[in-house]
N, C-alpha and C positions, 0 to 999 in steps of 0.2 A: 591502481584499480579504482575508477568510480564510485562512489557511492550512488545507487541508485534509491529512490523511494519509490515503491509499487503501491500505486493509489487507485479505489473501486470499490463497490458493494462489499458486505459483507453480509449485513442483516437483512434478512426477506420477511414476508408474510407467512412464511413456511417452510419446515425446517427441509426438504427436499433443496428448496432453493441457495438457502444459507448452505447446505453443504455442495450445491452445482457454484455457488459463487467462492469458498472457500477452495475448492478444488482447482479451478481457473484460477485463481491466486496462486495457486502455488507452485501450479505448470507454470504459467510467464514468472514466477519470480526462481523457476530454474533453469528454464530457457535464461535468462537474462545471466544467472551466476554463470550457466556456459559460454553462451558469449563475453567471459570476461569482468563481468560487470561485479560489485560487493551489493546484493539487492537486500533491504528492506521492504520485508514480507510478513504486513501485519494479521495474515490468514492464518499464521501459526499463535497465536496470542489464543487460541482455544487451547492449547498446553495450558495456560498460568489457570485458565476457568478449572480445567479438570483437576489441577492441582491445589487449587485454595479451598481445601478442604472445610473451611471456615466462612467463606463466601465477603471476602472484606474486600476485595477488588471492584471496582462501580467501574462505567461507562469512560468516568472522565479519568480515571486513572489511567485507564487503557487511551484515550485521547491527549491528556497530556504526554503519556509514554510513548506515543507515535511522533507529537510534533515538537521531541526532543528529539526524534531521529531524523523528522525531516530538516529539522534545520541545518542541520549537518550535513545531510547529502547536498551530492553535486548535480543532479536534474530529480526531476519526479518523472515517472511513466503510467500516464492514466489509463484502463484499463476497464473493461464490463459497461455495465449500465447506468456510467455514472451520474448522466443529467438525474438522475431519480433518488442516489444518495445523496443526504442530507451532509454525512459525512466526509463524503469526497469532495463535496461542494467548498465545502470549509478547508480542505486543506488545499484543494486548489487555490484557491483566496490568499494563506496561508503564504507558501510556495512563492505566489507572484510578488507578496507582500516585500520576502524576503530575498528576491528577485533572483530565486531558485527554477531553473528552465522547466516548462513543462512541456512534455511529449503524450500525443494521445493517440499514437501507432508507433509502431518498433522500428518500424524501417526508419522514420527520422529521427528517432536515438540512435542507433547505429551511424547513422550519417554524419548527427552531430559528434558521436564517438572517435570518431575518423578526422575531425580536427583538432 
């Protein structure tokens, strides 16, 4: 099984949107488990907010905590509106750095999953 990393917005101007981009995160990153795939789905990472009932989690916790899992995975699948995050920006960066494939539509994950 793949490890996949699911990369895209999370954070908007407005919480309607954070939760249309959080939502879309979570469909393609169970599309992606059905197809087979182990995805890394950082749209779930609002679980750890709602639970630190102490508020000691920051940004870069949550950013280092992602690009220990991207390094590990075996492609990234970019996703949403990413030319706009700041975020995605950076882990695609990331990714190439570590010359971990990037996919920015499903059909050529799939494709490439097929060799």
């Amino acid at each position: 099984m793949k490890r996949i990393y699911i990369a895209g917005p999370y954070s908007a101007d407005n919480v309607m949107d954070v939760l249309d981009n959080i939502g879309e995160g979570i469909d393609i990153s169970t599309k992606m488990f059905k197809e087979g795939f182990a995805p890394f789905c950082p749209w779930l990472d609002y679980h750890y907010v709602l639970m630190d009932r102490q508020h000691k989690l920051t940004i870069k916790d949550f950013y280092d905590y992602s690009l220990a899992w991207l390094e590990v995975s075996d492609a990234m699948l970019v996703i949403g509106d990413w030319q706009s995050s700041k975020g995605t920006l950076n882990e695609i960066e990331f990714a190439k750095e570590k010359n971990i494939p990037v996919f920015y539509n499903i059909k050529e994950l799939l494709q490439w999953n097929k060799t």
